[in-house]
C-alpha positions in Angstrom: 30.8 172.3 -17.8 29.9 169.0 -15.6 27.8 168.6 -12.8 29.8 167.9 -9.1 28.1 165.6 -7.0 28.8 165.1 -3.2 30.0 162.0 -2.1 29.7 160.7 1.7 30.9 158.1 3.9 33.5 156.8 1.8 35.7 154.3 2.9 39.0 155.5 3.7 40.6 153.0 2.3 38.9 153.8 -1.0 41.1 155.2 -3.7 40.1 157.6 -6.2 40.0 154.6 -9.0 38.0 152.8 -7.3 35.3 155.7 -7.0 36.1 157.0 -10.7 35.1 153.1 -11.8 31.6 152.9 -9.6 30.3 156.5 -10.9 31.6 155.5 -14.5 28.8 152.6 -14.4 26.4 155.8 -14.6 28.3 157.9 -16.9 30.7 159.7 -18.3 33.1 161.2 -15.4 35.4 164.4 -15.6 36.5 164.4 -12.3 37.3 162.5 -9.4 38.4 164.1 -5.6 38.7 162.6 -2.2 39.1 165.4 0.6 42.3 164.2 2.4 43.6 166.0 5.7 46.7 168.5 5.4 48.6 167.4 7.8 48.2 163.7 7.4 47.5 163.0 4.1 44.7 160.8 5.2 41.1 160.7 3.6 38.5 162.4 5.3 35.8 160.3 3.9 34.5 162.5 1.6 34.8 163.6 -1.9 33.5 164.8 -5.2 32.7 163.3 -8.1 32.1 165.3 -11.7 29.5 164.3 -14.3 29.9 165.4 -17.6 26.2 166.4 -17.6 22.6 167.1 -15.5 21.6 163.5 -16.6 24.6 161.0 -15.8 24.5 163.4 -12.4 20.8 162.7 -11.9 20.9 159.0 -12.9 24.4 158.4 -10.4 22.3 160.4 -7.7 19.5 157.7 -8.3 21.6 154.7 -8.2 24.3 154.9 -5.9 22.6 156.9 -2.7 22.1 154.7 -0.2 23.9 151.9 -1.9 26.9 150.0 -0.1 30.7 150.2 -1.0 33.3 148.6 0.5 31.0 147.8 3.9 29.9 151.8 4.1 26.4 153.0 3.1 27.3 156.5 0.4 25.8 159.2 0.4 25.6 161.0 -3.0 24.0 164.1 -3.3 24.5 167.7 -5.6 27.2 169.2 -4.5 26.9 172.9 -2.8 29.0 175.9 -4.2 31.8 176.3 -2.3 31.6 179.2 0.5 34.7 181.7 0.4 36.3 181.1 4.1 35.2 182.5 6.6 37.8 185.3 8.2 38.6 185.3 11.6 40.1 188.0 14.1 42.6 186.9 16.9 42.1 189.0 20.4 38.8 190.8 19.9 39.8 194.0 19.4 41.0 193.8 23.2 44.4 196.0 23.1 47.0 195.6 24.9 45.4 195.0 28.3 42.5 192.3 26.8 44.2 189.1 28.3 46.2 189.7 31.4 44.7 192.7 33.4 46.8 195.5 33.1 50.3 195.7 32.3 53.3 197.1 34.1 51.1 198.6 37.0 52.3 196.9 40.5 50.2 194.5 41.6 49.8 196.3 45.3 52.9 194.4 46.9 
């Protein structure tokens, strides 16, 4: 299994090619992933980058953090475990009578 690397600030104009061929310079790479929004299709201007090993990680970590692509300074880092997301209720646990006082009762007209 490879190593996934963080990578920040990337261009949005950048394509996944282009990234794939500056990480390549450091290594052998499995994987290449720009975030892109759901609704737009757009890049977010982030993405993640695999290494094949801890090494060609390590040594793209070394070399391109900091460094300059396309006018915007990366930043490449080890990349976190993805978190499961988080849940969210709707209302509260309110009832019925949570959001507009209550309901059905006269108002004293």
């Amino acid at each position: 299994m490879g190593k996934k690397l963080y990578v920040g600030n990337i261009s949005y104009k950048t394509t996944e090619d282009e990234l794939r061929e500056l990480f390549s310079r450091c290594g052998e790479v499995l994987s290449v992933k720009i975030i892109t929004d759901a609704f737009t299709g757009k890049a977010k201007g982030f993405g993640f980058v695999e290494m094949t090993n801890e090494q060609d990680a390590q040594k793209a970590i070394a070399e391109l953090n900091g460094t300059t692509s396309a006018e915007r300074t990366l930043t490449v880092a080890e990349a976190k475990p993805q978190q499961p997301p988080e849940r969210r209720s709707f209302g509260g646990g309110r009832g019925r009578e949570g959001f507009g006082g209550k309901r059905g009762q006269s108002r004293g007209r």
